[in-house]
C-alpha positions in Angstrom: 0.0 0.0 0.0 1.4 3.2 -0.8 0.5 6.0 1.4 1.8 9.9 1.4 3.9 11.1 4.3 5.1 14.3 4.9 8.7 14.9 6.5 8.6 18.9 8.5 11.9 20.1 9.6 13.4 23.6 11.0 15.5 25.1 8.6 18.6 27.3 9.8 19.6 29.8 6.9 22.4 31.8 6.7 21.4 35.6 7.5 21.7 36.1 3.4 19.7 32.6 2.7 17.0 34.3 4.9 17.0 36.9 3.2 16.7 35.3 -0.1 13.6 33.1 1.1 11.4 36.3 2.0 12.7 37.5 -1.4 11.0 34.9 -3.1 8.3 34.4 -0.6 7.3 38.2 -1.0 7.5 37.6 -5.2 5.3 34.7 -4.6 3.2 36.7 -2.5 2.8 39.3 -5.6 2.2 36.7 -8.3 -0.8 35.5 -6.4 -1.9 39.0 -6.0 -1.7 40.1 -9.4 -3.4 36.8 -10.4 -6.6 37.6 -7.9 -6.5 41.5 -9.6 -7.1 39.9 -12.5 -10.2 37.9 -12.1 -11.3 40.6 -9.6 -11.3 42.8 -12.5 -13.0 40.2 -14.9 -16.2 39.7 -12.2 -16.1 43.7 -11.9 -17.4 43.7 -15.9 -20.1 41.6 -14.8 -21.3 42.4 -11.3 -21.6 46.4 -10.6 -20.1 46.4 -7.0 -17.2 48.3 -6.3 -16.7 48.4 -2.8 -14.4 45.6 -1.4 -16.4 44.5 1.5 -19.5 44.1 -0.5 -18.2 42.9 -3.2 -16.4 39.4 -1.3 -19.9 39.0 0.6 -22.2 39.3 -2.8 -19.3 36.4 -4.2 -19.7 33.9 -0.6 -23.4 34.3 -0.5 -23.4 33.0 -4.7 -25.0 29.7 -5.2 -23.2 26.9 -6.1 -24.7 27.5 -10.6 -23.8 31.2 -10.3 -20.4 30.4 -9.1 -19.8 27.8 -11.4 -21.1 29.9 -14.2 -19.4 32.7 -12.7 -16.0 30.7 -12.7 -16.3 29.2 -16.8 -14.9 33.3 -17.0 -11.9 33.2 -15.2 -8.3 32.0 -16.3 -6.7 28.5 -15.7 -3.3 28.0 -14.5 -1.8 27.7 -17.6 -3.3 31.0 -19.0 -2.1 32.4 -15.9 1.4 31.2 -16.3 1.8 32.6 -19.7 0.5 36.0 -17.9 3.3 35.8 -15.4 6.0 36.2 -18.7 4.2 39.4 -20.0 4.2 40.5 -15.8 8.3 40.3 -15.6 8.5 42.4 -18.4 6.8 45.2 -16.5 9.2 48.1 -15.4 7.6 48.3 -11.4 8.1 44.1 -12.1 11.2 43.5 -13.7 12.2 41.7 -9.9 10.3 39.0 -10.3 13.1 37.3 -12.5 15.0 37.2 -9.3 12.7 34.5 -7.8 12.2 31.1 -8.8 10.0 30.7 -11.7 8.3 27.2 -10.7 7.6 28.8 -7.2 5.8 31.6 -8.9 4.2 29.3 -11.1 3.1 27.2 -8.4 1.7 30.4 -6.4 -0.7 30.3 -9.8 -1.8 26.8 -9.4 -2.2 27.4 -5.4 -4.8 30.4 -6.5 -6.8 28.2 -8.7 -7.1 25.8 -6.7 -8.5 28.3 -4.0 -11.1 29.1 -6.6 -12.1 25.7 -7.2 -12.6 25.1 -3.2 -14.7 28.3 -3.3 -16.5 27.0 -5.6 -17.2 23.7 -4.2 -18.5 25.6 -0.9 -15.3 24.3 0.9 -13.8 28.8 1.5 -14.7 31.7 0.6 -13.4 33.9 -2.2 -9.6 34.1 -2.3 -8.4 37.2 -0.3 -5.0 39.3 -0.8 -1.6 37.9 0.4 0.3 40.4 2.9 3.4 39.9 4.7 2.1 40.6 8.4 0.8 37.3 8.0 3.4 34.6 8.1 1.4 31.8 6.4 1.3 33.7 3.4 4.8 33.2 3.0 5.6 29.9 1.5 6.9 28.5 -1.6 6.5 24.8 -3.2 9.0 22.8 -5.1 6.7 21.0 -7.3 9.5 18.8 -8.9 11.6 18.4 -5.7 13.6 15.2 -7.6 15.3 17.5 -9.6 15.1 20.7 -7.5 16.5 19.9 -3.8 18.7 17.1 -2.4 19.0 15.9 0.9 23.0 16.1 2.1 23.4 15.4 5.7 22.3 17.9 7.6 22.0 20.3 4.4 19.2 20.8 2.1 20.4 21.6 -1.1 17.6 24.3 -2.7 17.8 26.5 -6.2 17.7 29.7 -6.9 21.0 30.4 -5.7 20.1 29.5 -1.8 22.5 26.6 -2.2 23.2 24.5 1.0 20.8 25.5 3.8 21.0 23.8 7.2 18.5 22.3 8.7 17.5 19.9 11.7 17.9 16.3 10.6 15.6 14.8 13.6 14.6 11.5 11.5 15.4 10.2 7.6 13.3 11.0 5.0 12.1 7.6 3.1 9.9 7.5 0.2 9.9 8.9 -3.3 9.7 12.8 -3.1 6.7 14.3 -4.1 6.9 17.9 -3.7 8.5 20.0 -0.8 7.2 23.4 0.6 9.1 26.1 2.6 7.2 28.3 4.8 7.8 30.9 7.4 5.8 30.8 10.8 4.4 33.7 13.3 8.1 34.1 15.2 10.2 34.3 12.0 11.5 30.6 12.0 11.4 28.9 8.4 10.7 25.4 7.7 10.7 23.2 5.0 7.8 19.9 4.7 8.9 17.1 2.7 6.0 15.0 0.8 6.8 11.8 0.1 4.8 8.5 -1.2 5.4 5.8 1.2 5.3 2.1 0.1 4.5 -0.1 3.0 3.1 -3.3 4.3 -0.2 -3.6 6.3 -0.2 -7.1 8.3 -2.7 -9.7 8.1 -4.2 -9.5 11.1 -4.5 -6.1 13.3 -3.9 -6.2 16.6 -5.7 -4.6 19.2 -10.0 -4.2 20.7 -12.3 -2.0 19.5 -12.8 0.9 21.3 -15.1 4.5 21.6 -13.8 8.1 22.2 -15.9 10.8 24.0 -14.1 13.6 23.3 -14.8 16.2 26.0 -13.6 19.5 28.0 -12.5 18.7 31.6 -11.2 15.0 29.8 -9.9 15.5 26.5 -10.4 11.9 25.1 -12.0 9.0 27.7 -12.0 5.8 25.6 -14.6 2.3 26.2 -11.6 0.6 26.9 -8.8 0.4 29.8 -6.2 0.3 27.9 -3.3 3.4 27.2 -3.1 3.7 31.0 -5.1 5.8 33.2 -8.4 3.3 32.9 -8.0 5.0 29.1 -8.5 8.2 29.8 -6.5 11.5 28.0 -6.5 14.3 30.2 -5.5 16.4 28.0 -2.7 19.5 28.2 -5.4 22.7 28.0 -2.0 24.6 26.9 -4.2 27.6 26.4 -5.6 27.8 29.6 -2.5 27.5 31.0 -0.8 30.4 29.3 -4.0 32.9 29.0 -3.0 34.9 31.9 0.3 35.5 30.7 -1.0 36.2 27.3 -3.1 38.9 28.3 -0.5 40.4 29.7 1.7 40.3 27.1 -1.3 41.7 24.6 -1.9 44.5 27.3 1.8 45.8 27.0 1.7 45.3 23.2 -1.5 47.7 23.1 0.0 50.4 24.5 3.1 50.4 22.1 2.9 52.9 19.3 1.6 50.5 16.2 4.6 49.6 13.8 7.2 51.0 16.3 10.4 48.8 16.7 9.4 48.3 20.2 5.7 47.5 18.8 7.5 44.9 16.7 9.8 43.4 19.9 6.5 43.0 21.8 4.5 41.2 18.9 7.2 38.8 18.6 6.7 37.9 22.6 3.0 37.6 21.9 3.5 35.1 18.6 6.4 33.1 20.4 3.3 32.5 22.9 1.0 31.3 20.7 3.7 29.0 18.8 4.2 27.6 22.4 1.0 27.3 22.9 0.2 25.4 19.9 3.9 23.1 20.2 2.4 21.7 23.5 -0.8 20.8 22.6 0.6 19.2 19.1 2.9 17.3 20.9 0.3 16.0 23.0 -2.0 15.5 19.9 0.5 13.1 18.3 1.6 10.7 21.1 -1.6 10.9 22.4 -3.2 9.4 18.7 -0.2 7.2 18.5 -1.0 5.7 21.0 -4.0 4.7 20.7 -3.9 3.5 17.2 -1.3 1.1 18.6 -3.5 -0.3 20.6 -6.2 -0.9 18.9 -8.1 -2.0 15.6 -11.1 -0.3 15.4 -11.6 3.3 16.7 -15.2 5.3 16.5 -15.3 8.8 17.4 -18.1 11.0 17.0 -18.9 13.5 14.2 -18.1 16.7 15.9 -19.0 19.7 14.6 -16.7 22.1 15.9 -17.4 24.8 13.8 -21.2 25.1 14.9 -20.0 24.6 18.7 -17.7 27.3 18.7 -19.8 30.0 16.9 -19.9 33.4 18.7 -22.7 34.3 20.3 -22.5 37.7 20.5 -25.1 38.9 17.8 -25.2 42.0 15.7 -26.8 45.3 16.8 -30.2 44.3 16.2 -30.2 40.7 17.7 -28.0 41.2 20.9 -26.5 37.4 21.9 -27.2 36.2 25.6 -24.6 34.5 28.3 -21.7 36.2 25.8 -19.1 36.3 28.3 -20.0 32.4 29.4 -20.4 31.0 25.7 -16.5 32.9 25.0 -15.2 31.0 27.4 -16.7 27.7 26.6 -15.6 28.3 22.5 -12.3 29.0 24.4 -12.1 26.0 26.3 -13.6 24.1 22.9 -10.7 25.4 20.5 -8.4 24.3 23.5 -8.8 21.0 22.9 -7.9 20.4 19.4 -10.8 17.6 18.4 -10.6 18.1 14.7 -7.0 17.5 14.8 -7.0 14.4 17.0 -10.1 12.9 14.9 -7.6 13.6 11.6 -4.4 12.4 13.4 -6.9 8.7 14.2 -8.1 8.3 11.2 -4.8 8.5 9.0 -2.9 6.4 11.7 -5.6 4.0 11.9 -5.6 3.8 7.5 -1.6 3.2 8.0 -2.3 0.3 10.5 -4.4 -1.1 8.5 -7.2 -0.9 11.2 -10.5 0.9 11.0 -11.6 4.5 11.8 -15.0 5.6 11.9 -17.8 8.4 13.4 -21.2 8.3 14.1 -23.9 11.0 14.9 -22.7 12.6 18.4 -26.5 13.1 19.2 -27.8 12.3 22.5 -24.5 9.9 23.1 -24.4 11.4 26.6 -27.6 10.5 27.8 -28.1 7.1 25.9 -27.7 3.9 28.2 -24.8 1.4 27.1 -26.7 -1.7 28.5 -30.1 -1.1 27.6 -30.3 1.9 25.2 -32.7 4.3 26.8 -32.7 7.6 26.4 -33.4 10.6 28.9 -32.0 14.1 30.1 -32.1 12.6 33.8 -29.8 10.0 33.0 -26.8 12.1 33.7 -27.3 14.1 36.2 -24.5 15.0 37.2 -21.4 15.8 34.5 -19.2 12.2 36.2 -22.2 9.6 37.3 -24.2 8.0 35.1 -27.3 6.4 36.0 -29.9 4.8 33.7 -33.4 5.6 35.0 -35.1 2.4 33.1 -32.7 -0.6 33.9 -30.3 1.1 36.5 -27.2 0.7 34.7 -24.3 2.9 36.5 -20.9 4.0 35.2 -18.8 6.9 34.5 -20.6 9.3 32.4 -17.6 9.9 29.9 -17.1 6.2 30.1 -20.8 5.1 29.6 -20.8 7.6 26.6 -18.0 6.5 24.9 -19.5 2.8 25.1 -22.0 3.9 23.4 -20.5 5.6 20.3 -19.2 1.8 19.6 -21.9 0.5 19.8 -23.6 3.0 17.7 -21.3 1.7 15.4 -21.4 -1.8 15.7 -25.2 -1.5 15.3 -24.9 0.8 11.6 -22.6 -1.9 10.4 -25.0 -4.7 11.0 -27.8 -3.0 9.7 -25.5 -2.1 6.7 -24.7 -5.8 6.3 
């Protein structure tokens, strides 16, 4: 079975090789936006809306025929490649011969693509690249077989970067497929290596079946025992364990004088912050997954909808929301625990295993019986006892809960059979 893997390591540039990469990154930048001016400029003929704002809500709120007959107007790739010759010849963009040409040209295929997921429902309209955000600085190798070698601890990369150090913490195995460089919130650049992976699933998987109730005060409490800890994940709550500091910090960087070099020094404290923030709780995420697919062959989570969960309630000025301040902190706590990520991490670990991953409709999961399957609000009463009001059935709320998104399972795939 061949699989795709993707290999991320810190890169280490020379002071000039840094600068060369946010060179390139700022010409990719451009490309992309002279790309969006473009078919901006082809909807302007047809729509009469020439305020920004407006404009990118009329385009969202499009249905999916008028965007796709919207979209039979605008460019391909290809067209847009050709473009980018005519571009370089410009006098205010005679630099853009300076970058790498396939980056650029992969910027171009990035922005179609973006259009295609808009119109599939899956974003909304493209928006502008700037350079205050950090993820908008990246460039892709697409042909990294011919573009970058691996030397040690050196990654060989064109457009006269040469050899750039970076931190060889495993060996990269599989047949390159493409490689991207990209710069994150505290300046630190990094390279992802995507490779297609050949291996062998066994015969026979090893390991139970188990459910995960994914919760707030317990991250992930599973049916089974196993993992340690009667198979419960506490969790890390990295936010909640830095917000007090991180106010602070985004206190003192209010008061700075926007754009100021001691503006700059303070943002950097606040995004280091956030990057630790988000290192903690990803380091949890992937031993935490890990383990777990290790241990077993089937694993059932429920369908979360985080999205909906989270939403603010603070209303407009017509529709004022209710318990704001309570439902910001529970979106808070909600975002803290990362549940689309672990339910992503499961379900490719579980593919590579060999094993099974599924979901089922979270609906009503805490407040079904395991034993008997009845249904009512008074079953948990409080948020750590269970007790079933028909057959009497008592256990662990989380635990009870998590027995029964397995069997929920269990049941769809015999009725499916």
């Amino acid at each position: 079975m061949k699989i795709e893997k993707a290999y991320k390591f810190k890169l280490e540039p020379t002071l000039e090789q840094a600068e060369k990469l946010a060179q390139m990154a700022g010409c990719g930048r451009v490309v992309f936006n002279d790309s969006l001016e473009y078919v901006i400029n082809i909807i302007k003929k047809s729509v009469s809306i020439t305020d920004k704002k407006a404009l990118y809500k009329h385009l969202n709120d499009l249905s999916y025929q008028d965007r796709k007959l919207l979209k039979k107007s605008f460019p391909n790739s290809a067209f847009l490649n050709k473009q980018l010759t005519s571009w370089k010849k410009l006098n205010h963009r005679l630099w853009l011969d300076d970058a790498f040409t396939d980056c650029l040209q992969q910027r171009q295929r990035d922005f179609v693509k973006a259009l295609d997921d808009w119109l599939k429902g899956n974003r909304g309209f493209p928006v502008w690249r700037t350079r205050k955000l950090a993820h908008h600085s990246t460039m892709r190798f697409p042909a990294p077989k011919k573009q970058i070698s691996i030397q040690n601890k050196h990654i060989k990369l064109p457009n006269g970067l040469g050899l750039v150090r970076y931190r060889n913490s495993q060996p990269v195995i599989g047949e390159l497929r493409n490689a991207t460089v990209s710069l994150n919130a505290v300046g630190e650049w990094h390279i992802s290596i995507m490779c297609l992976v050949d291996i062998e699933l066994p015969t026979n998987v090893q390991g139970e079946m188990t459910g995960i109730d994914m919760g707030i005060a317990k991250n992930m409490t599973l049916s089974t025992d196993c993992c340690g800890n009667e198979g419960v994940f506490e969790g890390v709550h990295s936010f909640r364990a830095y917000q007090d500091k991180l106010a602070i910090e985004q206190r003192k960087l209010s008061r700075k004088v926007l754009g100021s070099e001691n503006w700059k020094k303070q943002k950097l404290k606040v995004s280091k912050l956030h990057q630790r923030i988000a290192n903690i709780r990803n380091d949890y995420q992937q031993k935490a997954t890990s383990e777990i697919s290790k241990n077993h062959a089937m694993v059932i989570c429920e369908a979360l909808k985080v999205a909906n969960m989270s939403k603010s309630a603070k209303g407009d000025s017509e529709n004022h929301g209710k318990n704001v301040a309570a439902k910001s902190g529970l979106n808070k706590s909600i975002l803290d625990q990362g549940w689309h990520e672990l339910r992503r991490q499961l379900e490719y670990k579980m593919r590579w295993k060999g094993g099974i991953y599924g979901e089922v409709n979270p609906r009503n999961t805490s407040r079904e019986c395991a034993c008997c399957g009845h249904i009512e609000k008074d079953n948990r009463k409080t948020q750590a006892e269970f007790i079933c009001q028909s057959c009497g059935h008592s256990d662990n709320a989380d635990k009870n809960a998590a027995k029964v998104i397995l069997n929920r399972y269990l049941r769809e795939l015999e009725q499916a059979a």
